[in-house]
Backbone bond lengths (Angstrom), bond angles and torsions (degrees), N, CA, C in turn:
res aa  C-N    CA-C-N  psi(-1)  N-CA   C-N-CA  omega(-1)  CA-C   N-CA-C  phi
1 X - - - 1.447 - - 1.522 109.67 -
2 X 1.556 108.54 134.00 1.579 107.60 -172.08 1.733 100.34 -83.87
3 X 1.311 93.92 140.57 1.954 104.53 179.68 1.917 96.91 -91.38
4 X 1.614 99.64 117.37 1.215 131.69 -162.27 1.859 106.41 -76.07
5 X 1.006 129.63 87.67 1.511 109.35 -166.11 2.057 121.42 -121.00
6 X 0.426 95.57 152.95 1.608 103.94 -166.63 1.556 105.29 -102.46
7 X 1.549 111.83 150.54 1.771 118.28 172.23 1.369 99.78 -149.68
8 X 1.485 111.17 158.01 1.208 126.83 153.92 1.796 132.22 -112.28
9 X 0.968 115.70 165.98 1.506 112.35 -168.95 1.401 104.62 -164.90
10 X 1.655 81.70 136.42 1.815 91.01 -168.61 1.876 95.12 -104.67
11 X 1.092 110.90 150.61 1.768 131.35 -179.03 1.259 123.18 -117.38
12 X 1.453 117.53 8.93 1.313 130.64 -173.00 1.212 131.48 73.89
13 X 1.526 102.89 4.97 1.855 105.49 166.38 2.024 92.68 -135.46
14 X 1.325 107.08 -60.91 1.657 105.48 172.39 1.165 128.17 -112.62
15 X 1.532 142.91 173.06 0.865 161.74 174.93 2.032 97.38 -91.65
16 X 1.369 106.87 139.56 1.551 134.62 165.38 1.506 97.79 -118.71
17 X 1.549 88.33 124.45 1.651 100.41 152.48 1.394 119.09 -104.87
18 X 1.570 124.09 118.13 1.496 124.10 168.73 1.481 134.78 -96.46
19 X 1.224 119.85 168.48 1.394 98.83 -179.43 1.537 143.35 91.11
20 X 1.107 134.73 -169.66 1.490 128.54 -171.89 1.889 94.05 -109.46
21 X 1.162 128.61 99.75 1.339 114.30 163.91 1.349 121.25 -80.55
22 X 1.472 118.08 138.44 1.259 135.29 178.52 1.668 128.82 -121.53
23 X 1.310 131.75 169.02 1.219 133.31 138.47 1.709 116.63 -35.42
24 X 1.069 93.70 -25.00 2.099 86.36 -175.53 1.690 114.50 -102.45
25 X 1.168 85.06 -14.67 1.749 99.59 175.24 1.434 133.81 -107.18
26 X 1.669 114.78 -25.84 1.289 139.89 -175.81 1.516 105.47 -44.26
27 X 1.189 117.48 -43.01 1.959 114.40 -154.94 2.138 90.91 -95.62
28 X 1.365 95.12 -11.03 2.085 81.37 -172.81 1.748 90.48 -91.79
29 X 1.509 127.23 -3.83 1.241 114.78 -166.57 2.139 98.22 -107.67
30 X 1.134 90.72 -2.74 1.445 102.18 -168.61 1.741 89.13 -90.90
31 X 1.329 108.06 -54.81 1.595 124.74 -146.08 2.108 84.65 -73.31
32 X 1.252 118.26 -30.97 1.248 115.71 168.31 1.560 139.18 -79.80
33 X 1.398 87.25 -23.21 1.519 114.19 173.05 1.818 103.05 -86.90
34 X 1.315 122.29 10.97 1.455 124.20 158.44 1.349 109.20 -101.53
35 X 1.109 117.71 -9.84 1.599 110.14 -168.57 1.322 111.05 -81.47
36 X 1.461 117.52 -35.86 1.380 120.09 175.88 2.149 121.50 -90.92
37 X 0.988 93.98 -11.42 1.766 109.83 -172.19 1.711 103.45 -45.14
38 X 1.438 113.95 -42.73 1.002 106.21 175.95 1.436 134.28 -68.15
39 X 1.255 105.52 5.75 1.704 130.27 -164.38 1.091 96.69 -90.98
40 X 1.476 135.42 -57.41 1.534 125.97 -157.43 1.300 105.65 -104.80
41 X 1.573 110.04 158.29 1.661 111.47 166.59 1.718 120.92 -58.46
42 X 1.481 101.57 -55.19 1.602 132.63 165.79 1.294 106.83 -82.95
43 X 1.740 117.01 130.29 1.581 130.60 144.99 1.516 111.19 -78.79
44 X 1.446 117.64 104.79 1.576 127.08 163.85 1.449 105.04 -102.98
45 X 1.129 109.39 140.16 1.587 117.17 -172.63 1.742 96.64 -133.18
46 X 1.483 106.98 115.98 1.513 107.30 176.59 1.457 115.01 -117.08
47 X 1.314 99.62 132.88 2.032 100.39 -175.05 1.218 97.39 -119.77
48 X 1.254 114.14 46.26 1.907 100.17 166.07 1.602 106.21 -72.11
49 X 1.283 100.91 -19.20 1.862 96.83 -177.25 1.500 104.16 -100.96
50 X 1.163 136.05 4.67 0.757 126.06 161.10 1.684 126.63 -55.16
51 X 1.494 121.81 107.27 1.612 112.79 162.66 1.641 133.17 -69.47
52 X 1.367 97.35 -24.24 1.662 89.97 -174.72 1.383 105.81 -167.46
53 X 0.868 135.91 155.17 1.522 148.47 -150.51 1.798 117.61 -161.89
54 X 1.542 127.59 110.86 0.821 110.21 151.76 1.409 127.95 -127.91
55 X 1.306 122.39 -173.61 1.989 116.38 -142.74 1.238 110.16 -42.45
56 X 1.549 133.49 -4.67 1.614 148.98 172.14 1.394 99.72 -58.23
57 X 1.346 127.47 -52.31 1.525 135.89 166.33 1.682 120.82 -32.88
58 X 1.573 91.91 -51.28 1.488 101.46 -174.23 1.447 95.59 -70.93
59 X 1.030 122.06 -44.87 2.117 119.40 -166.33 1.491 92.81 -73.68
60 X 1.152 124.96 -47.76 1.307 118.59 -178.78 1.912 108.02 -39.10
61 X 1.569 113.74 -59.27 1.102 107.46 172.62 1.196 136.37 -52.20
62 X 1.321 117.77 -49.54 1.346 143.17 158.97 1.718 122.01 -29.28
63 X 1.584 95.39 -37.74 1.595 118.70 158.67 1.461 120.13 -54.26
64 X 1.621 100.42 -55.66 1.492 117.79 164.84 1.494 140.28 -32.25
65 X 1.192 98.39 -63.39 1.409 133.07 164.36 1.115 112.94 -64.73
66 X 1.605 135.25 -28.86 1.528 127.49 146.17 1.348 129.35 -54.01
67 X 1.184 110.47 -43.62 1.145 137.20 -155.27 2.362 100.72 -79.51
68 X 1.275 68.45 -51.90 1.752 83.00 174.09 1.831 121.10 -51.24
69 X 1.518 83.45 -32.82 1.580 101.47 -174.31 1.603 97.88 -79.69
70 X 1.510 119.11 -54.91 1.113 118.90 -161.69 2.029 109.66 -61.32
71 X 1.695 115.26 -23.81 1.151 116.75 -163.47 1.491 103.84 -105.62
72 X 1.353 99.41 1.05 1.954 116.51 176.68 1.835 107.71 53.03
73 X 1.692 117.02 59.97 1.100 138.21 -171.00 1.249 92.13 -136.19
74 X 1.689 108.86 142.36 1.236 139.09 171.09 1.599 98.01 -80.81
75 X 1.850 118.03 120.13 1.223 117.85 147.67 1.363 142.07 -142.46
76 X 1.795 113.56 153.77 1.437 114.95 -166.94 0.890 107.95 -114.53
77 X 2.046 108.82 156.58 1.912 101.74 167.46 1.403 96.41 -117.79
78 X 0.846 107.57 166.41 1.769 112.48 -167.16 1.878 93.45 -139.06
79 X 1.455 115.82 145.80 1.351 116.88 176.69 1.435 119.75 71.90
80 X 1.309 122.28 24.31 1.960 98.29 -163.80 1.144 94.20 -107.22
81 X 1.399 75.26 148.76 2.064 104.15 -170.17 1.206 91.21 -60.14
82 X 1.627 83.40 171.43 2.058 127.10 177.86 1.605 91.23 -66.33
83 X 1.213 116.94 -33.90 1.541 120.85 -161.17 2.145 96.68 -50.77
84 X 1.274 95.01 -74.31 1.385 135.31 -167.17 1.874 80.24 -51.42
85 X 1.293 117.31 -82.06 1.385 117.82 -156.45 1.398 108.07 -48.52
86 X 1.249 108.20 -58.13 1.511 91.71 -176.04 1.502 127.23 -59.66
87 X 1.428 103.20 -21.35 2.024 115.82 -179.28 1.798 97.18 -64.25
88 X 1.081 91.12 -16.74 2.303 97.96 -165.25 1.604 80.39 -87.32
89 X 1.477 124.68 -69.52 1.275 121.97 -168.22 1.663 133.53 -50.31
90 X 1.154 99.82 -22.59 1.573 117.73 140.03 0.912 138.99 -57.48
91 X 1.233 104.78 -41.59 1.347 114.63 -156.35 1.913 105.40 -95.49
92 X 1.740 105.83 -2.12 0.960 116.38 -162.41 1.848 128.81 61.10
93 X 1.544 80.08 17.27 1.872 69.68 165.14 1.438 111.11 -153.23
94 X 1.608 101.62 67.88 1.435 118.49 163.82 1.768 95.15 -82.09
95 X 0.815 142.29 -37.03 1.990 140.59 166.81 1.523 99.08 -9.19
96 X 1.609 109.56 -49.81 1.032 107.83 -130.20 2.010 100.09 -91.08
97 X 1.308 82.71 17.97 2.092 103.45 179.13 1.381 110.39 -81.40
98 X 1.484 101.61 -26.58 1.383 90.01 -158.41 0.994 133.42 -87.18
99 X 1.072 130.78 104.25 1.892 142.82 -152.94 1.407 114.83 82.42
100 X 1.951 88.39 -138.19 2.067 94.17 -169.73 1.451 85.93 -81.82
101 X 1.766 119.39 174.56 1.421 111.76 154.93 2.122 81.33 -130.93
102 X 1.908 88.56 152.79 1.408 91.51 -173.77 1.737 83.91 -134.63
């Protein structure tokens, strides 16, 4: 069985998420997605490449959105899968889509 793994990559204005994110991968895409945070004014997080996502995705964000607060930066996600939305819509916190969050 092939081990499914996910990355991110910063471009000098946003962050891309690629790949299958998981429980086994979530904290090396987080722990990389700190290296650049201090670079931009705005955290944009884009999952058009994202293939698959499970509820690790949502905490992953949830990480985000701490993190945003803690560095006093405006941030957006742009593109997120059905995967992710519906795990939020369960989870009761698809709300938390709507627009910028600062």
């Amino acid at each position: 069985m092939m081990v499914k793994s996910a990355d991110i990559t910063f471009n000098g204005s946003h962050f891309l998420v690629t790949g299958d994110l998981n429980f086994s991968n979530v904290m090396s895409v987080y722990q990389k997605s700190l290296l650049d945070a201090d670079k931009c004014s705005e955290l944009i997080f884009d999952f058009s490449q994202l293939n698959s996502s499970d509820s690790s995705g949502l905490a992953l964000i949830i990480e985000w959105i701490k993190l945003s607060k803690q560095k006093n930066k405006p941030i957006k996600f742009t593109h997120l899968s059905q995967d992710i939305m519906s795990i939020a819509k369960a989870a009761g916190l698809d709300g938390m889509f709507n627009g910028k969050h600062n």
